[in-house]
LOFI-461093 format. One record per residue (C-alpha): residue in three letters; x, y, z. Coordinates in steps of 0.02 Angstrom, whole numbers, plus 32768, in hexadecimal, padded with zeros to 4 digits. Layout:
N
AlaXYZ;...
This chain:
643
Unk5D7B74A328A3;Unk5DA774802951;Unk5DA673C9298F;Unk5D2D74062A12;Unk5CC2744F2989;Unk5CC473BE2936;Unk5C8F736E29B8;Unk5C0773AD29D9;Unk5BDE73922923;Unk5BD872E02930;Unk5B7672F229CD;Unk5BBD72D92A91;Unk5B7572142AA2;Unk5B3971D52A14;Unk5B2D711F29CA;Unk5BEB711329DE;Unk5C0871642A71;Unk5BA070D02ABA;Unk5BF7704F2A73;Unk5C98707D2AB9;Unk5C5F70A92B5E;Unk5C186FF32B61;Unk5CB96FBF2B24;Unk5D2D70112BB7;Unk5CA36FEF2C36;Unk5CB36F302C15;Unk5D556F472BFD;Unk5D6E6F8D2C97;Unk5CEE6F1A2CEF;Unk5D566E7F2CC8;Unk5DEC6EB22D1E;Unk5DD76E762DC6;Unk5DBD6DCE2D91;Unk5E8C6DD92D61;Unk5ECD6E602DD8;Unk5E716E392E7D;Unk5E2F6D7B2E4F;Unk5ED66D3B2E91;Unk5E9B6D492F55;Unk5E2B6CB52F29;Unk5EA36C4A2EBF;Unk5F146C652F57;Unk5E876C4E2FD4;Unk5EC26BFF307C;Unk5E8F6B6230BD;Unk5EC46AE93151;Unk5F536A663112;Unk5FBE6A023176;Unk604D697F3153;Unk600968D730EA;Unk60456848314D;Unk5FBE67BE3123;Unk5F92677A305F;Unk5EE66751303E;Unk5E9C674A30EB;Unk5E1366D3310A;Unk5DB367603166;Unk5D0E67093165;Unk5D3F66343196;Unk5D3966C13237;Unk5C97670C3238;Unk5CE367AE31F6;Unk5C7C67E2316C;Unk5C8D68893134;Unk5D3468DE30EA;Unk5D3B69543182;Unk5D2768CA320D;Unk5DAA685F31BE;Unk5E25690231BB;Unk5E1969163256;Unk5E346865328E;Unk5ED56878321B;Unk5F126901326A;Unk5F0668D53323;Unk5F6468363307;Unk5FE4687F329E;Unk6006693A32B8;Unk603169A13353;Unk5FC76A133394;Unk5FE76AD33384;Unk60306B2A3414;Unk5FE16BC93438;Unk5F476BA033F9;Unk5ECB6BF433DD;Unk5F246C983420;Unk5FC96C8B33AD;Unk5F9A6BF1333E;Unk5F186BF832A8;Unk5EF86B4532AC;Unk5F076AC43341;Unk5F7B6A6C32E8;Unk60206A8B32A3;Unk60256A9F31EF;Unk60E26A6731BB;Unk610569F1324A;Unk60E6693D324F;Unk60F768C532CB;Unk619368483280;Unk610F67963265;Unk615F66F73201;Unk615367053165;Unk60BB66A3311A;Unk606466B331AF;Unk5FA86689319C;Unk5F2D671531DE;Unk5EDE66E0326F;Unk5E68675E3305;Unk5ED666FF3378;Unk5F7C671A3346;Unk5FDE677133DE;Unk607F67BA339F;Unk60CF67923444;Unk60CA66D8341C;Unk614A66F933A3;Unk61BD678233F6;Unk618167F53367;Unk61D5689F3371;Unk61A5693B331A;Unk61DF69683262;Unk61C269DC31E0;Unk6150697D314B;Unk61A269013102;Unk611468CF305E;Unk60BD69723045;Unk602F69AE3083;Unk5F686996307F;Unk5EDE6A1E307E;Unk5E356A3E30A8;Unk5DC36A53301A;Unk5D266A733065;Unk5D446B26301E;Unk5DB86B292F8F;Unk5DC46A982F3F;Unk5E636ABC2EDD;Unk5ED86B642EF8;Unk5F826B892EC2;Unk5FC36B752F5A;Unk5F7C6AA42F70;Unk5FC86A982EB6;Unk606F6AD62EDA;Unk60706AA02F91;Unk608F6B6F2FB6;Unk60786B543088;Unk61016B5C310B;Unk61B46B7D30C5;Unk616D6BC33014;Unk60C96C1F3076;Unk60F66CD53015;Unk61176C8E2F7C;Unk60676CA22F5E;Unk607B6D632F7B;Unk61286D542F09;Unk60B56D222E7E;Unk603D6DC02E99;Unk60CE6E212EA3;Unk60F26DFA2DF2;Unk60436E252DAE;Unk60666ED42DFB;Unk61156EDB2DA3;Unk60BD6EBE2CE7;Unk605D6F482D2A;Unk60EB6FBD2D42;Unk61316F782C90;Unk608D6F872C25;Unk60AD70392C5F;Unk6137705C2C0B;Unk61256FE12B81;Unk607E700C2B41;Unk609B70D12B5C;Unk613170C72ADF;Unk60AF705C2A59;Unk600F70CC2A71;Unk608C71612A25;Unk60EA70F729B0;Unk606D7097294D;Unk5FCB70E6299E;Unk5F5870BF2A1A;Unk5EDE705429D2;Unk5F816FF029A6;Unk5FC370002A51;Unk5F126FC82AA3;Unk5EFF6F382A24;Unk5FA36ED32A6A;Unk5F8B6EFC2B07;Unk5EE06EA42AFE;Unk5F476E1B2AAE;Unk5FC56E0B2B26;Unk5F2F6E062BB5;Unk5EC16D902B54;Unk5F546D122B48;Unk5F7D6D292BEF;Unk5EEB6D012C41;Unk5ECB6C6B2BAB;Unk5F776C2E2BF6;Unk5F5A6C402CBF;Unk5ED76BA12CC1;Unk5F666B252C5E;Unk5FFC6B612CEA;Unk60566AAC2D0C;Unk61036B002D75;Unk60F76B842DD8;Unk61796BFF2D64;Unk60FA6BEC2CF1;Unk60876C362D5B;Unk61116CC92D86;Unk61086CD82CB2;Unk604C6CEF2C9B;Unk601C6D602D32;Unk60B46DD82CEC;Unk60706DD62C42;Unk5FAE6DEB2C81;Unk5FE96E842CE9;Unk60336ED32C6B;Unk5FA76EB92BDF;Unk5F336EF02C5C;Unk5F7A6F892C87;Unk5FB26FB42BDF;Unk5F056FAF2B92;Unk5EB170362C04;Unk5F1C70D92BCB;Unk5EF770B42B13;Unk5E43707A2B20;Unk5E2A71182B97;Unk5E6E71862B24;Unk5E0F714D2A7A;Unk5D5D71552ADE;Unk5D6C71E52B4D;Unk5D9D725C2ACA;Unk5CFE723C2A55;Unk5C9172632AFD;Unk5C4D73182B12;Unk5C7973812BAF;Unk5BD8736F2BFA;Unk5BDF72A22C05;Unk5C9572922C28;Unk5C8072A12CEA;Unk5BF572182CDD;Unk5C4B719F2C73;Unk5CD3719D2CDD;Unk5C7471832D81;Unk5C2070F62D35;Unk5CBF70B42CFD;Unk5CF270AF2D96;Unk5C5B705A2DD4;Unk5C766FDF2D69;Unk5D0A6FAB2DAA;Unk5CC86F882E4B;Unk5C286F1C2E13;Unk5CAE6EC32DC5;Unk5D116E9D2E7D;Unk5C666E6F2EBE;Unk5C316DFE2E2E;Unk5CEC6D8C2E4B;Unk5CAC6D8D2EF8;Unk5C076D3A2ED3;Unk5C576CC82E49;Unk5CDD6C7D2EAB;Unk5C496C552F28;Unk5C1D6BCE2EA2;Unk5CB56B9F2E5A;Unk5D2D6B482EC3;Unk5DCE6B142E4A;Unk5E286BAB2E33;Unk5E5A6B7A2D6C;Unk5DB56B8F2D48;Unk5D976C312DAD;Unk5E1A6C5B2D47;Unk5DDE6C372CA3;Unk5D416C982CCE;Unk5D846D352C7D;Unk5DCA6D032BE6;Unk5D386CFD2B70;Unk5D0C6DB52BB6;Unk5DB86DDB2B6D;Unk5DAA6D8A2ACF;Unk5CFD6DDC2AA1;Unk5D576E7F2ACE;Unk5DF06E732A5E;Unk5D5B6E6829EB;Unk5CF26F002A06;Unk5DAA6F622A0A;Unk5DBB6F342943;Unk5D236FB4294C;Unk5D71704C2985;Unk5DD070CA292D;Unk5E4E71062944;Unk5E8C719C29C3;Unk5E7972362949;Unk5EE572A429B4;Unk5F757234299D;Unk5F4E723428E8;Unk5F5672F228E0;Unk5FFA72F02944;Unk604C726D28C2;Unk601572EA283D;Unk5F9572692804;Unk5F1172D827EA;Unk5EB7728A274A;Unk5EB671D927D2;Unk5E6A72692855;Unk5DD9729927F5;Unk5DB071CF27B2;Unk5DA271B1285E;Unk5D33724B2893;Unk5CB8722327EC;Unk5CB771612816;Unk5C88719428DB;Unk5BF6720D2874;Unk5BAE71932824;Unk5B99711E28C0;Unk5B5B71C228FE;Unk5ADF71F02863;Unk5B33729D2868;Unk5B59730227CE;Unk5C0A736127C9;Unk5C4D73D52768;Unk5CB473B326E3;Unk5D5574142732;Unk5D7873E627DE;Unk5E10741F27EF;Unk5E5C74C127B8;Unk5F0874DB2781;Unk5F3E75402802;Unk5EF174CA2881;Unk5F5F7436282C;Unk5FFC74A7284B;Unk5FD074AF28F9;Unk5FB573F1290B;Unk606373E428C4;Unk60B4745B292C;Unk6061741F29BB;Unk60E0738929CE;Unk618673EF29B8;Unk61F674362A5E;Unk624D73FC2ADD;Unk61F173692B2E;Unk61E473722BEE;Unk625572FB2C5C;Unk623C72A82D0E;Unk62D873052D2F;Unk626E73BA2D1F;Unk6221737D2DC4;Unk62AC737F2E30;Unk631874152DF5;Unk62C574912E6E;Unk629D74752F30;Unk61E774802F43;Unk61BA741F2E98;Unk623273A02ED7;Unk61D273A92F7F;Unk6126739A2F42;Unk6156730B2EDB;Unk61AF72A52F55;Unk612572B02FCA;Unk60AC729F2F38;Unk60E471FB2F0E;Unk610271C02FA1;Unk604171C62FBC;Unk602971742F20;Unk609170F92F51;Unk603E70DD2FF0;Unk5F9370F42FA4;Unk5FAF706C2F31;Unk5FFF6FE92FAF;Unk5F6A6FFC3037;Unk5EEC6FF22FA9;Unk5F266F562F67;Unk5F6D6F103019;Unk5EAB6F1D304F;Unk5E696EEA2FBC;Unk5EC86E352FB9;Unk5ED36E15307C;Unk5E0C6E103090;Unk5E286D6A30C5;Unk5E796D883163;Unk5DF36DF331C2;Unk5D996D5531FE;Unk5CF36D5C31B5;Unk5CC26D00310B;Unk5D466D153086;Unk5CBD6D292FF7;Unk5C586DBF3049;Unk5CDB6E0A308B;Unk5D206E2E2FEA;Unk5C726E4D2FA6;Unk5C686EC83011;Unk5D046F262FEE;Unk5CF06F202F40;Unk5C3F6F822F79;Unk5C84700D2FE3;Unk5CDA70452F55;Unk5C3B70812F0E;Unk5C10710D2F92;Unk5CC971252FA5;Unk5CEF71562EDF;Unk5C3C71B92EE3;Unk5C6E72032F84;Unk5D2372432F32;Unk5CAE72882EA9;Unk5C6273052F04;Unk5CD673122FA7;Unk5D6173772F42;Unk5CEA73FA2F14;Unk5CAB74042FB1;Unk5D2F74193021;Unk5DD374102FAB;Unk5E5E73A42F89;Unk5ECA73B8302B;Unk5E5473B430A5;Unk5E0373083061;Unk5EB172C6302F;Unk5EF072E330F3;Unk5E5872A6314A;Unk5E27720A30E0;Unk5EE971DA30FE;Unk5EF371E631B5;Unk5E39719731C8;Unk5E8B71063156;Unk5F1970F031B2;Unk5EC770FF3253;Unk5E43706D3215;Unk5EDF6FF331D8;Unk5F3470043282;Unk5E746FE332DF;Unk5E606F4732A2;Unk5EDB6F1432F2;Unk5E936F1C339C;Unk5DF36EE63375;Unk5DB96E39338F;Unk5D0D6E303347;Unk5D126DF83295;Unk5C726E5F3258;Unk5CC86EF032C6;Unk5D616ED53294;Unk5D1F6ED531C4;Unk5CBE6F7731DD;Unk5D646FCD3218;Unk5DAB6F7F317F;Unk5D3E6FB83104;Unk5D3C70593144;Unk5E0770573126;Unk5DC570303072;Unk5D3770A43057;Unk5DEA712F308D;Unk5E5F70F6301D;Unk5DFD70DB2F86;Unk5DC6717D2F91;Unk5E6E71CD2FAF;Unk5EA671622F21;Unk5E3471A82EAB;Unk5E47726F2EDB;Unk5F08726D2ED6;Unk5F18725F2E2C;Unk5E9E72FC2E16;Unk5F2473572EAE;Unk5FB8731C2E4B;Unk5F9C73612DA6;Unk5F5B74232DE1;Unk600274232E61;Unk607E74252DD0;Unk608E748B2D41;Unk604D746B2C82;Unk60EC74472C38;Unk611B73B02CAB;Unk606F737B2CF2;Unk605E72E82C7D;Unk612672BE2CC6;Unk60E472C62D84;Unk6058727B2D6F;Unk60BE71DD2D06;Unk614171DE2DA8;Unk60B771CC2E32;Unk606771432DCB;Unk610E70F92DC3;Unk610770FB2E73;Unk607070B12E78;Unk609B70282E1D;Unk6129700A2E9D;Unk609D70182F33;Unk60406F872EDD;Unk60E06F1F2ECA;Unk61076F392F86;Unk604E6F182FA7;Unk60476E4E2F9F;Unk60FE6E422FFA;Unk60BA6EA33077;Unk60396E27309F;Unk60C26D9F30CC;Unk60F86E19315B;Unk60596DC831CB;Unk60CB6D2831CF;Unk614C6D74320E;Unk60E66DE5329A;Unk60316DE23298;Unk5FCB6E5E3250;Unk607C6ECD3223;Unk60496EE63182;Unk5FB06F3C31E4;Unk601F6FB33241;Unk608C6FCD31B1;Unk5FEC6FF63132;Unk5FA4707D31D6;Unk604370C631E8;Unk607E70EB3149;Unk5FD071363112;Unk5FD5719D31BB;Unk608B71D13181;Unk6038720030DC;Unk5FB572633120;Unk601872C03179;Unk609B72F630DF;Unk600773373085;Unk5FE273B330F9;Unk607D743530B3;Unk604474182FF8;Unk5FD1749C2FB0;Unk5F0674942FB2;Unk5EF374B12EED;Unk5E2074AB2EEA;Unk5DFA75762EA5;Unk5EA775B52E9B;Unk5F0B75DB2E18;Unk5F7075552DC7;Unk601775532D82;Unk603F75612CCF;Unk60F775692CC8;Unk618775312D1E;Unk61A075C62D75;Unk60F875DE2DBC;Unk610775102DE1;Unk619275392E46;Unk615C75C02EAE;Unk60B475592EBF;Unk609A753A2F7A;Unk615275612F9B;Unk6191757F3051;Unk61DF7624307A;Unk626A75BD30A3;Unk62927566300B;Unk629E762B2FA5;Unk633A763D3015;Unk638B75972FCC;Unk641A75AD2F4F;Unk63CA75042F10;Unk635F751E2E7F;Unk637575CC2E8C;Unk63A376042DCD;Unk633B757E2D7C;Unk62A475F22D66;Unk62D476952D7F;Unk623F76EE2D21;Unk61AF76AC2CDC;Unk61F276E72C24;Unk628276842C52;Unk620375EB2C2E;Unk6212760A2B8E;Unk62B775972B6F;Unk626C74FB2BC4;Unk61C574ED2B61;Unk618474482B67;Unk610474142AEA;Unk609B736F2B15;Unk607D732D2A6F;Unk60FD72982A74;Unk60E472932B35;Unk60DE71BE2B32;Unk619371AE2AED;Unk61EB720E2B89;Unk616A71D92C07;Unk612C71272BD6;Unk60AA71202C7F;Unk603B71AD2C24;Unk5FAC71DA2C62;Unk5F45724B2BD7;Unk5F6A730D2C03;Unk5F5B73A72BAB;Unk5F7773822AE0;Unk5EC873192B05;Unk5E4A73A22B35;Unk5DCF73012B44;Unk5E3C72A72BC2;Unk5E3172BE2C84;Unk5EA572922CF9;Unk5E6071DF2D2A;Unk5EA371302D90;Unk5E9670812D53;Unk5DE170792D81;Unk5DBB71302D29;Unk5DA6717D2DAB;Unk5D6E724E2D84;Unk5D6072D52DE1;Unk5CF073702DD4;Unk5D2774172DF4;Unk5CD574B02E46;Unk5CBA75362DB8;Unk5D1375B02DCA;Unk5CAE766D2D9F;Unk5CEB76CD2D10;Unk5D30776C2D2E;Unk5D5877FA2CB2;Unk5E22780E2C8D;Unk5E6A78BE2CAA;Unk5EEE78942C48;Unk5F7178162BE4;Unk5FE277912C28;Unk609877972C10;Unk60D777882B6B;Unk60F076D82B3E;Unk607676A02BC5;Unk5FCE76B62B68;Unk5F7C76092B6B;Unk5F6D759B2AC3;Unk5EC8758D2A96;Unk5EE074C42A8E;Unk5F1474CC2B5C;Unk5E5275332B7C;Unk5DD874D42BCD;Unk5D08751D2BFC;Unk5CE274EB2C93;Unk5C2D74E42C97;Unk5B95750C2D23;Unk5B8274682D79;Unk5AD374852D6D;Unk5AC774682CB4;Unk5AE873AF2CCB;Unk5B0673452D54;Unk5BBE732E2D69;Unk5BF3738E2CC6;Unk5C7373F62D38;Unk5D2473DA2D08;Unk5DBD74032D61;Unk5E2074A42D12;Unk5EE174F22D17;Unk5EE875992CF7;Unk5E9E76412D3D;Unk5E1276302DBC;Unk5DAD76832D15;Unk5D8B75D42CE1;Unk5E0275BA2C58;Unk5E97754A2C53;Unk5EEA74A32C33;Unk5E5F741E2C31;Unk5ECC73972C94;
């Protein structure tokens, strides 16, 4: 019996179908409060240099904090030149003027009574707390000289991102995924238990590192080990809400942060979340393809009758033939694919260059705009509200968009809109004006985001798809790193890391525009038909590449089987050994696909090219459920690799 078959067996979404969709829907809910919580631990607020201790504001009839500021200041700081046109505040912020030392606050002090000259802060600083009553920044004293360490720190969370890639890939096929998703909850509850408790600041680099890479290293696993007990019919609705989810979770840190002031105890605000998750993950079983592949077949079928029972479904006492074991176990021999396969001829090389340079890019607007809210003017609460909520239309928008009009097409114009709306803002001076220009660079770039994973995996071939798409997540992961740094670039030249976010997605827009439109065609299977993919007329003249794939029965000596795909590509992203999986982002993101009509065959494929019946996929009428269409590689017949 087919795992499919047996699927359908223990029914599509049953009793524990729900229970693990609520699982990696509040899993997946939680994470902003780690990944994208930060812009309010780090929120900005006036400071300037503390001269005076313990000012007797009110023996002066100066009554309230802000009044006896502001008394403060004009006796002891200089006032910002340029302002308001080049200066934030009308004050400078790391210059003093040079009083005695001991001096008593007074409104009347006149620093040229005592040939004061300027200096940079010689005691610290002082902040307004009207807003934030504690940050990391007032803590470590993160303003003038140290301003992007603040972004550094960031910087870091995205690097445990980049390692829980690797790290967590190389676990989830060692010891298993439940295994694999079980630490990494670990390693993110403990984070986030630690964050709160930070006393020096390289304890603070420690944590965020840690949290990144727990976070990111429990989606693949708990992705995997839900998604592949869901029928066909629910997958493309699971994952949309999914993906919803993680957006009510931006907007919810929004509307908490609104309340809570201190940012320890912001951040403390996930960690019970956490902690009742690592419990509901003792709950789940284990992934049963990776059983099957480990030739643990007797641990396969406990798993499938314990999910029955939740289920109340009745299965036969064989599940699995012989000859079906075999398979299993042969399924995880050959030659395993290598980053290297991507670059040996010109136009795979070309599409993935340019490939992941627009994940790259993707990922270092999304998250540039996502943590520099703040700066467009308006209040720092609802404006990232808000772009946690334009998320919503933009993921259901990507949804439906592809089918509509394709990958390219959407891929080409969301980037150049993007870009376009990045570079705007610059020259716009209204705050709500300038925020609707914004979020309209949002609303393109999450939905970019979310299609070019679909575009990624049917532009490469089935023996190295699970290898590209690894690379351009990679690539991703280096976007995000860049993404905070970037930020730190306004201090240097205001709004640069504007122009630099418009230009580089125009750039990318623009390099998409060779690639290949993949919705309805026919997708590659092997290397050679990979190669000659979208290829240039010019490129078949190039001595480069030229004898890699001669033939397609020349693919025969490079077969790549997928089974141990973790081990050589640690980023994985679930691909064609997991007929259940689709190709899908940290917010689980997934994509429809037109159907494709069947037509009748005239006659056989090549020898050695017939399709395994583990890589067929039906692609169903979208009118027999709502968003039950998957994407398909293979003949425009309908069948092929279910990504």
């Amino acid at each position: 019996m087919k795992f499919d078959e047996v699927l359908k067996v223990l029914g599509e979404f049953g009793r524990y179908q729900w229970f693990a969709f609520f699982f990696l829907h509040a899993v997946n809910f939680v994470g902003p409060f780690s990944a994208l919580a930060y812009v309010f631990y780090t929120g900005k607020t006036d400071h300037w240099c503390k001269v005076f201790d313990k000012p007797n504001c009110t023996a002066y009839g100066l009554n309230s904090v802000a009044e006896c500021n502001q008394a403060m200041k004009a006796v002891s700081i200089p006032p910002a030149p340029g302002y308001p046109e080049d200066a934030e505040y009308s004050h400078q912020t790391c210059r003093q003027y040079d009083l005695p030392k001991g001096l008593q606050f007074s409104p009347d002090i006149n620093y040229t009574d005592y040939n004061a000259s300027i200096v940079d802060c010689k005691r610290g600083w002082e902040y307004d707390t009207s807003q934030y009553n504690t940050t990391i920044i007032m803590d470590w004293d993160l303003v003038c000289t140290d301003k992007g360490t603040a972004n550094m720190i960031n910087s870091i969370f995205f690097f445990g991102f980049m390692a829980g890639s690797f790290v967590f890939g190389v676990i989830s096929d060692w010891f298993g995924r439940k295994n694999a998703l079980i630490v990494a909850m670990l390693m993110w509850f403990l984070g986030l238990l630690a964050t709160p408790f930070c006393s020096e600041l390289w304890h603070l680099y420690l944590v965020r590192f840690i949290t990144g890479m727990g976070q990111l290293g429990r989606w693949i696993p708990a992705y995997v080990m839900v998604n592949e007990f869901v029928g066909q019919r629910w997958r493309i609705v699971v994952g949309v809400l999914i993906g919803v989810s993680y957006s009510m979770g931006y907007m919810l840190v929004a509307i908490i942060a609104m309340y809570i002031d201190k940012w320890r105890v912001l951040a403390f605000i996930p960690v019970i979340p956490v902690f009742l998750c690592i419990i509901l993950t003792m709950f789940l079983s284990e992934s049963v393809r990776w059983l099957l592949s480990k030739g643990r077949v007797k641990e396969a079928e406990d798993v499938i009758r314990k999910v029955g029972k939740w289920n109340g479904k009745k299965l036969p006492d064989v599940i699995f033939e012989e000859k079906e074991i075999l398979e299993f176990k042969e399924g995880a021999k050959g030659r395993l694919p290598s980053f290297l396969d991507l670059y040996r001829t010109p136009n795979m090389c070309f599409k993935t260059i340019i490939l992941q340079y627009n994940w790259m890019v993707n990922s270092m607007v999304y998250y540039g705009l996502s943590l520099s809210t703040g700066d467009l003017g308006v209040d720092d609460y609802w404006a990232f509200f808000i772009a946690g909520a334009v998320e919503i239309p933009a993921l259901l928008y990507a949804t439906v968009g592809i089918r509509w009009f394709g990958r390219k097409p959407n891929m080409v114009v969301l980037e150049l809109i993007g870009g376009a709306a990045c570079l705007a803002t610059i020259f716009i001076e209204s705050s709500t004006a300038k925020t609707v220009v914004a979020m309209v660079g949002k609303f393109c770039i999450t939905a970019t985001f979310n299609t070019i994973y679909l575009w990624t995996s049917e532009m490469f071939p089935t023996p190295v798809r699970t290898v590209a798409i690894g690379m351009c997540s990679v690539a991703a992961r280096v976007g995000g790193i860049v993404a905070p740094l970037m930020l730190n670039m306004a201090d240097v030249i205001p709004n640069l890391h504007l122009i630099v976010f418009g230009l580089v997605t125009i750039v990318a827009g623009v390099s998409l525009i060779p690639l290949p439109e993949t919705n309805g065609k026919k997708l590659p299977e092997t290397m050679a038909e990979g190669e000659e993919f979208g290829k240039f007329a010019c490129m078949k003249k190039w001595a480069w590449g030229s004898n890699t794939y001669k033939t397609d029965d020349d693919d025969d000596d490079v077969v790549m089987e997928m089974g141990t795909m973790e081990t050589v590509n640690p980023a994985y992203v679930p691909d064609v050994e997991d007929p259940s999986s689709r190709p899908e982002n940290e917010k689980g993101c997934q994509f429809p696909e037109r159907p494709r009509k069947r037509s009748k065959k005239t006659g056989s494929g090549k020898k050695g090219h017939d399709q395994r019946p583990e890589d067929q996929v039906k692609v169903q009428d979208p009118g027999s459920e709502k968003g039950t269409v998957t994407g398909s590689d293979g003949d425009s017949d309908g069948e092929g690799i279910d990504l």
